[in-house]
C-alpha positions in Angstrom: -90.3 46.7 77.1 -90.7 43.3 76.0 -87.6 42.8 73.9 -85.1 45.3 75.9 -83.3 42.2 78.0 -82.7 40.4 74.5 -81.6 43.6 72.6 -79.4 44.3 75.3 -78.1 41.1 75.0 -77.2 41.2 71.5 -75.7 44.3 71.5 -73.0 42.8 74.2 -72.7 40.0 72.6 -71.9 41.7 69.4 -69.6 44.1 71.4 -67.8 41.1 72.9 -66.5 39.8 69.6 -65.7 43.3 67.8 -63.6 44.0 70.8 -62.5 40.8 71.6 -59.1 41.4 69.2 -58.2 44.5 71.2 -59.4 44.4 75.2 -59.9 40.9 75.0 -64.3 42.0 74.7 -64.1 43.1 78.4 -66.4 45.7 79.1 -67.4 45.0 82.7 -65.9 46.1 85.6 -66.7 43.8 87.7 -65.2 40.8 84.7 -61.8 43.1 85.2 -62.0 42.6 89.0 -62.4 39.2 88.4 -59.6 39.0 86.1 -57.5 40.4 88.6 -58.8 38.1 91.3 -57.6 34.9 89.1 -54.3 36.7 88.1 -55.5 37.2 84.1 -55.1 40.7 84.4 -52.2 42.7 86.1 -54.0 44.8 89.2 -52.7 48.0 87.7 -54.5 47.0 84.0 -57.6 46.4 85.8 -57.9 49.6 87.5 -57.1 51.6 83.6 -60.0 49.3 82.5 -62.1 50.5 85.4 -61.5 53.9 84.4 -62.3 53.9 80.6 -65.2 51.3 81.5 -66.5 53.8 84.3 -66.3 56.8 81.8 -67.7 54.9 78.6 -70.6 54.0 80.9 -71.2 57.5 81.8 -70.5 59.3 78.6 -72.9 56.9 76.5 -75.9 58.4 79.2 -74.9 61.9 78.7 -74.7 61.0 74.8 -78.0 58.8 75.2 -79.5 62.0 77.4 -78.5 64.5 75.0 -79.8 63.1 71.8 -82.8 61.4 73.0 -83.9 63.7 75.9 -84.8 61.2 78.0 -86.6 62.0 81.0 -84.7 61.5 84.9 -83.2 58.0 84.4 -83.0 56.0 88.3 -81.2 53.3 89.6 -82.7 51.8 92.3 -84.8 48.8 93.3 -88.0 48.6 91.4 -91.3 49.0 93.5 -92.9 46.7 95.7 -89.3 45.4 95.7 -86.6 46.3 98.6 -83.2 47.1 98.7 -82.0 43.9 99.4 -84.1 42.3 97.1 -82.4 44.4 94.3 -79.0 44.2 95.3 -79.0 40.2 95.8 -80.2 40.0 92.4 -77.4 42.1 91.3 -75.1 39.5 93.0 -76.7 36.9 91.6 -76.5 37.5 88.6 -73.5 39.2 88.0 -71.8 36.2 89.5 -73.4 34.1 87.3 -72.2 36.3 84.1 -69.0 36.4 85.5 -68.9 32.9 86.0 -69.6 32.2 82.6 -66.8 34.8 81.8 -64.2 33.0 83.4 -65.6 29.2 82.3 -66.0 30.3 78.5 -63.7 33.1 77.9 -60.5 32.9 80.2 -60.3 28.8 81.1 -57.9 26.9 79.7 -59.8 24.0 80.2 -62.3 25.0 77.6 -59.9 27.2 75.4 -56.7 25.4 74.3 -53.9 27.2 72.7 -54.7 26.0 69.6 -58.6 25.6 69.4 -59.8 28.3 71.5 -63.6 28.6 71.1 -65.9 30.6 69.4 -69.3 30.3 71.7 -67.8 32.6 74.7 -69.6 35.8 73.1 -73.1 34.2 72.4 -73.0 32.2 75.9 -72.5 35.4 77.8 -75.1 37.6 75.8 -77.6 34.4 77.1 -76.5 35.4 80.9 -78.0 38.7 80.1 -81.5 37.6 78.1 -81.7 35.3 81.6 -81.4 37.9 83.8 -82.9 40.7 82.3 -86.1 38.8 82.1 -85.7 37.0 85.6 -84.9 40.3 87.9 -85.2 43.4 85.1 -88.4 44.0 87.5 -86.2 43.7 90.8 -83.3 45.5 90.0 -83.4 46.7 86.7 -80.6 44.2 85.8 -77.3 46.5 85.5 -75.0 43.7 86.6 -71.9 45.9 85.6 -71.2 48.8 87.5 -70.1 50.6 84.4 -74.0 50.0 83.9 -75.2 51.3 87.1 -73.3 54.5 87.2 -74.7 55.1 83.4 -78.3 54.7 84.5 -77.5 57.1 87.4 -75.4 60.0 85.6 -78.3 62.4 86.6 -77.0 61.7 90.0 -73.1 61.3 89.0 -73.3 57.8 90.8 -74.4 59.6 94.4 -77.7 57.5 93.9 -77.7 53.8 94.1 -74.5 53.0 91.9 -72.2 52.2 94.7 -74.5 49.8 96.5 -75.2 48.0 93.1 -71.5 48.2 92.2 -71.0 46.9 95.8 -73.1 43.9 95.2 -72.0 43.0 91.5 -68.1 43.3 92.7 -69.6 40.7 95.2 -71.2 38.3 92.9 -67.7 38.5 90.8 -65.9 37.3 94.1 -68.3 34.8 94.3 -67.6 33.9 90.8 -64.0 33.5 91.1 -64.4 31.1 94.1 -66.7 28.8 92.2 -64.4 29.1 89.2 -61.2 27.9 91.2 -63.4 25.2 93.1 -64.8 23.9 89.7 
């Protein structure tokens, strides 16, 4: 609908700063890869945050299925569009969420010890509103693979989950490049 890429956005947003204090508001896999890639995160942290990000993503679509009764949810590239259509959207944007991860949340450049600042959560929820409305109708705009395998729980992730995961883990790579060149 008309509001879904904003309400999305707020809800993360919101998300972001309740659990800021206690998982530093990382909910993404593909912002845990990243943390990993630019040594935030110990490897063997980001794989225990891939598996309670993986199965919060999947148990809020059984809860979501089970309350609401939604009919078959699908992840895949929205009609006319193709494949690669979808998943380069998927990179794009996920690098450019997980860029403004690193740049607002994680630098130290923008986050001294003693003034950290307070626009990380509300910068990233506007990553989402862009995206959701710029490719929602490409890819559906997941851009977490936490996401992805949620929407395709029906299909316990056999669907299109790893080729969007695939391409989101790739737009995070992407990110961390820029980041370290910036």
């Amino acid at each position: 609908g008309t509001w879904n890429a904003l309400a999305i956005a707020c809800v993360l947003m919101v998300m972001i700063y309740a659990t800021g204090p206690v998982s530093g508001g990382n909910l993404n896999p593909a912002v845990s890869f990243a943390l990993g890639l630019v040594g935030e995160m110990e490897w063997s942290m980001v794989f225990k945050y891939w598996l309670a990000q993986l199965s919060a993503g999947f148990s809020a679509a059984a809860c979501a299925d089970s309350i609401f009764s939604f009919k078959v949810l699908t992840l895949a590239p929205v009609k006319p569009f193709l494949a690669q259509h979808a998943l380069f959207a998927e990179m794009v944007y996920t690098f450019m969420l997980v860029f403004v991860v690193l740049n607002t949340a994680v630098s130290k450049r923008n986050n001294s010890p003693t003034d950290g600042n307070q626009f990380f959560g509300l910068a990233i929820g506007f990553v989402i509103v862009a995206g959701g409305y710029a490719v929602g109708g490409i890819s559906g705009a997941a851009f977490n693979p936490a996401v992805a395998l949620g929407v395709d729980y029906q299909n316990f992730g056999a669907g299109w989950t790893l080729p969007y995961a695939v391409a989101e883990l790739a737009g995070a790579a992407l990110a961390v490049a820029m980041y370290k060149a910036v």
